[in-house]
C-alpha positions as a Python dict, from the first residue, in 0.01 Angstrom:
ca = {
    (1, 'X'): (0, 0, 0),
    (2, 'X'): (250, 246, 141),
    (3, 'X'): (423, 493, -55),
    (4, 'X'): (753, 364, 35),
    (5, 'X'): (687, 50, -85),
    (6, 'X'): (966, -95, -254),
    (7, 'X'): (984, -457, -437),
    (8, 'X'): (1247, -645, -561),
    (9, 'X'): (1294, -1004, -680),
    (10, 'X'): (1621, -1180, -543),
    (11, 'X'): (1747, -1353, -808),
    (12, 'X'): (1419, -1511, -902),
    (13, 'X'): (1211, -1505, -594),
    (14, 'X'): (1006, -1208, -529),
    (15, 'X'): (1064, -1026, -258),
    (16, 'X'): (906, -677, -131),
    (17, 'X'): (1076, -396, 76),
    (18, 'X'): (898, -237, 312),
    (19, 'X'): (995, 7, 589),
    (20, 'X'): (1337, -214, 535),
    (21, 'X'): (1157, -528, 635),
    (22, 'X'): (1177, -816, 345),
    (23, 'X'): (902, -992, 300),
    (24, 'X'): (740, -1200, 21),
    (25, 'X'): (574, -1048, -266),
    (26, 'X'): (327, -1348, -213),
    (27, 'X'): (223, -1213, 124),
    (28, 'X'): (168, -877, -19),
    (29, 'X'): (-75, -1067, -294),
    (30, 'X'): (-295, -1211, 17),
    (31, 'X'): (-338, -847, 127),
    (32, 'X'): (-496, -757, -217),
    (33, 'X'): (-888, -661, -213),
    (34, 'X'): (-955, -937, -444),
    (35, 'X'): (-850, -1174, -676),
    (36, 'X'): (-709, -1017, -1006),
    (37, 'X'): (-865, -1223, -1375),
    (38, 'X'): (-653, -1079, -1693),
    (39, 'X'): (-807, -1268, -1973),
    (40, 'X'): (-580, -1120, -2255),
    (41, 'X'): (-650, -985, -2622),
    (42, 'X'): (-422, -819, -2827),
    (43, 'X'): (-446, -569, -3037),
    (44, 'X'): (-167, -366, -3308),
    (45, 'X'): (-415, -96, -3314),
    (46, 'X'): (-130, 153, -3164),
    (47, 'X'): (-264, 429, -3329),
    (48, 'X'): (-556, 399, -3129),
    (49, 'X'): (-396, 383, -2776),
    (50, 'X'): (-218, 716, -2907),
    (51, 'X'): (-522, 891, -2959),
    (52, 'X'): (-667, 792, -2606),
    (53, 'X'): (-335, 926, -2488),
    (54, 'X'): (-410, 1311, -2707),
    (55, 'X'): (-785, 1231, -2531),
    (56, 'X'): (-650, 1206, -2198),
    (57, 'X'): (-767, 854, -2143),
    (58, 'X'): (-482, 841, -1897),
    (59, 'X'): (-514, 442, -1870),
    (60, 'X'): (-186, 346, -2079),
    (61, 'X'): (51, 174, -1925),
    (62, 'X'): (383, 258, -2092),
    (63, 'X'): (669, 4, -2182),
    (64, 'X'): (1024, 146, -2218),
    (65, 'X'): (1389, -41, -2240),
    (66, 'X'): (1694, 13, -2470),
    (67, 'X'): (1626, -240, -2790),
    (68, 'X'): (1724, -587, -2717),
    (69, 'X'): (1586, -589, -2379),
    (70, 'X'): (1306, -798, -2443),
    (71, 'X'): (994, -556, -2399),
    (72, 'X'): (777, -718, -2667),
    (73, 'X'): (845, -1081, -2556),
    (74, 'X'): (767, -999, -2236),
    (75, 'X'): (401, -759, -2343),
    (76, 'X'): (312, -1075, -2555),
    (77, 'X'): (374, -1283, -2270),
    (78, 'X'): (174, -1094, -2007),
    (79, 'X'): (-111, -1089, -2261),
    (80, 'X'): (-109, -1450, -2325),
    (81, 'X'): (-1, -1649, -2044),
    (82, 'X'): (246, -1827, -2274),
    (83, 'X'): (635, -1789, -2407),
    (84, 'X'): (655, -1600, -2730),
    (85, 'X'): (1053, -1465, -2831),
    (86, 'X'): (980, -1184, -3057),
    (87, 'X'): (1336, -1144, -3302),
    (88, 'X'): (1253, -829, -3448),
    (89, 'X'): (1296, -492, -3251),
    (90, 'X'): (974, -268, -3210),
    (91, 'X'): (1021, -46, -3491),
    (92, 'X'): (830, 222, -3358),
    (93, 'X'): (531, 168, -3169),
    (94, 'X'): (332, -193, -3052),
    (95, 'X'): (-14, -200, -2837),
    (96, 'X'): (-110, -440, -2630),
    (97, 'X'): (-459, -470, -2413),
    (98, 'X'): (-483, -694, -2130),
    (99, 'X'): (-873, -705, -1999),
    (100, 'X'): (-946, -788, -1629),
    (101, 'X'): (-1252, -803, -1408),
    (102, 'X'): (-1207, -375, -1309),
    (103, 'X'): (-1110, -221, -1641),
    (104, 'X'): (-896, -287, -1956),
    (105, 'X'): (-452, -237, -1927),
    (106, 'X'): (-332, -54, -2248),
    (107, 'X'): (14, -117, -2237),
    (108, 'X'): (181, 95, -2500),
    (109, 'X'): (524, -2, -2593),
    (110, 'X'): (804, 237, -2789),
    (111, 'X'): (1106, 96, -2935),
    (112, 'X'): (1465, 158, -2760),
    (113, 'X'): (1631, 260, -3039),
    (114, 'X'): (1818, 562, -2983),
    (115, 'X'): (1607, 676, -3274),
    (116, 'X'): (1302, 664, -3111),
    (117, 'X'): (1396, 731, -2747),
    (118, 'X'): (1261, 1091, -2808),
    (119, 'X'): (922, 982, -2822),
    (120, 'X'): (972, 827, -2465),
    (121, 'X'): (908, 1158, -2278),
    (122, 'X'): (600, 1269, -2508),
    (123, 'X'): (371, 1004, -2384),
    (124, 'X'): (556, 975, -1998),
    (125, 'X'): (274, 1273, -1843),
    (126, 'X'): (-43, 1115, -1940),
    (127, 'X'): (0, 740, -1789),
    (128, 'X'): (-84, 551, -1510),
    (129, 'X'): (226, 367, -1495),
    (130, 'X'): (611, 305, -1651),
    (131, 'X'): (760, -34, -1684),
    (132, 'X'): (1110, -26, -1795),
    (133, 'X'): (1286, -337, -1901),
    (134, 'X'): (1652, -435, -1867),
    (135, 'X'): (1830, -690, -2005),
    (136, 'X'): (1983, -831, -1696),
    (137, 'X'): (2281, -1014, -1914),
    (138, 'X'): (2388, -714, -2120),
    (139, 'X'): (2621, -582, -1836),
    (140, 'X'): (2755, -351, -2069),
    (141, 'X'): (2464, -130, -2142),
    (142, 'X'): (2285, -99, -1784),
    (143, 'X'): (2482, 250, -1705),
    (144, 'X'): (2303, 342, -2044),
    (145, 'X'): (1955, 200, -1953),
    (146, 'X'): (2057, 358, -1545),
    (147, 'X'): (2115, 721, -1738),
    (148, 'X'): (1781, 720, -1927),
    (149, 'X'): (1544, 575, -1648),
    (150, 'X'): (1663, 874, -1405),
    (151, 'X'): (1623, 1115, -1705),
    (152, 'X'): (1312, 998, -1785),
    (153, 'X'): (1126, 1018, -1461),
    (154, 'X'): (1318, 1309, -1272),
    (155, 'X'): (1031, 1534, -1344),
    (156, 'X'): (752, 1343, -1231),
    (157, 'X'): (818, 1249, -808),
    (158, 'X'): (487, 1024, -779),
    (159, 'X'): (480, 809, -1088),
    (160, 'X'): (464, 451, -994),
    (161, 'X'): (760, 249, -1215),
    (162, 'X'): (796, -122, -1253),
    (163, 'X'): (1164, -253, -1330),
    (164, 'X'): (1156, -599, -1493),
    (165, 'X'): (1532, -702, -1483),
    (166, 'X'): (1500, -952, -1806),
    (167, 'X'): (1655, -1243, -1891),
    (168, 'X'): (1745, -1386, -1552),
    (169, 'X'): (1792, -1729, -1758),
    (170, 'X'): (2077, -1634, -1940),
    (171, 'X'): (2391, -1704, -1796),
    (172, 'X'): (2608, -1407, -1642),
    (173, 'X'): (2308, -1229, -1582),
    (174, 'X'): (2338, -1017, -1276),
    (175, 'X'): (2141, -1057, -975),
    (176, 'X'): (1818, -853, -873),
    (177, 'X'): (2033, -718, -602),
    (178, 'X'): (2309, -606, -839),
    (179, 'X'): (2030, -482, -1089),
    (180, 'X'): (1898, -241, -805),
    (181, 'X'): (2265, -139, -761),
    (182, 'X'): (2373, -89, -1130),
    (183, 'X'): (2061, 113, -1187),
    (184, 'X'): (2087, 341, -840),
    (185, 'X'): (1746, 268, -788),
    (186, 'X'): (1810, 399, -372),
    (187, 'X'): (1847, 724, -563),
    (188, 'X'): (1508, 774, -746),
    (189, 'X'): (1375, 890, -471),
    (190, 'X'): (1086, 737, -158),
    (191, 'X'): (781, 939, -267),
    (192, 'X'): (720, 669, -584),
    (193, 'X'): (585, 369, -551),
    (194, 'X'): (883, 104, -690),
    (195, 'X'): (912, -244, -814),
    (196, 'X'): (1215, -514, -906),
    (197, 'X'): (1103, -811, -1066),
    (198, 'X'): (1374, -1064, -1200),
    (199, 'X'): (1187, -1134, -1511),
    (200, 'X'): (1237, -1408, -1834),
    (201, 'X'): (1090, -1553, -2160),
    (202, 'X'): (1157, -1897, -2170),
    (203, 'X'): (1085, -2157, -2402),
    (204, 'X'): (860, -2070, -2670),
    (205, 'X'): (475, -2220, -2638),
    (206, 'X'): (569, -2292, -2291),
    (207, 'X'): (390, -2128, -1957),
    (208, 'X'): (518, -1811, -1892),
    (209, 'X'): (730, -1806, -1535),
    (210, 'X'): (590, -1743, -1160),
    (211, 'X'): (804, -1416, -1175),
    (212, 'X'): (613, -1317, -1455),
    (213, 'X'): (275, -1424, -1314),
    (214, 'X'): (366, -1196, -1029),
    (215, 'X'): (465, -900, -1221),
    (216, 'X'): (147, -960, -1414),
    (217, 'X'): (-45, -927, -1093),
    (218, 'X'): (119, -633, -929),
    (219, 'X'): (99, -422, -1215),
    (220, 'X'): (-306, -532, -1256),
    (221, 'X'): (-305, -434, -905),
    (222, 'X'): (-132, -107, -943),
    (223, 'X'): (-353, 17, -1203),
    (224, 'X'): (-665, -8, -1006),
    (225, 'X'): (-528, 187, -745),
    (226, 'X'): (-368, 423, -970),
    (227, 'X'): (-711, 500, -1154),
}
């Protein structure tokens, strides 16, 4: 996968950008080595995923959003192929592991409360990978959520970063396309591996969305070759 790989999902279908040719993030899947199996278990040992990160594990994934965005409904989601709204905001810290055929995703999720958004930067050098959720229906707060993702990864040129816009259900959400805009994602810079994925949690109990399958899959993907 090229380094100026760039993804984005048009308002619910998954599209990649490539040398500014569109095509579908479903052709990029066929170009995989092989097939990616993430059998999930969970796990609220986030303690634990802290320590590998003082250790230098360096396998984390880490989760990041303003509150309200929908970071552990989505986490629970990946990890157990079904729908499952969480109410409460992360108060703090939440672990999740998500095993697969190669190795074992930590993700590693910190609450978006401005509280605890200085914790966001502490764990940022040691992992393999940043997803930030957005809450693609809170129009008001995406210059917020815009400020902090540029903040957060202006130091580091070559992390990979996964954008899930959330909530692409709700109605006034904005488009991938205005997502990408609203967040200046042309700015971040080409050396970075970057993904857009229109992202939602919908019913609970149900199966979780094709979108979400796909994000599931690219960031399995983007692990192994980030390890």
């Amino acid at each position: 996968m090229g380094s100026h790989l760039r993804a984005a999902a048009l308002c619910g279908a998954a599209l990649a950008l490539a040398g500014g040719t569109l095509v579908a993030l479903r052709a990029w899947a066929r170009l995989r080595k092989a097939p990616i199996a993430l059998p999930a278990c969970s796990t609220a040992a986030a303690a634990a995923a802290a320590a590998d990160q003082d250790k230098g594990h360096g396998k984390q994934i880490l989760v990041l959003g303003l509150d309200g965005a929908g970071k552990t409904s989505v986490l629970y989601s990946l990890a157990t192929n079904r729908v499952k709204h969480s109410v409460a905001p992360t108060e703090g810290f939440n672990a999740i592991c998500i095993n697969t055929e190669e190795s074992q995703m930590e993700f590693l999720e910190i609450g978006g409360s401005e509280s605890l958004r200085s914790y966001w930067k502490m764990y940022l050098p040691k992992v393999l990978l940043l997803v930030y959720v957005v809450d693609s229906a809170d129009h008001a707060r995406l210059p917020e959520a815009k400020q902090l993702l540029h903040q957060l990864i202006q130091n580091n040129s070559t992390l990979p970063v996964v954008v899930l816009a959330n909530k692409q259900d709700l109605e006034g959400a904005y488009c991938i396309t205005d997502i990408h805009d609203a967040l200046a994602l042309s700015d971040i810079g080409d050396k970075r591996k970057m993904f857009l994925i229109g992202t939602h949690v919908a019913e609970d109990g149900s199966e979780i969305s094709s979108s979400m399958k796909d994000a599931k899959e690219l960031i399995g993907q983007l692990v192994m070759e980030t390890q």
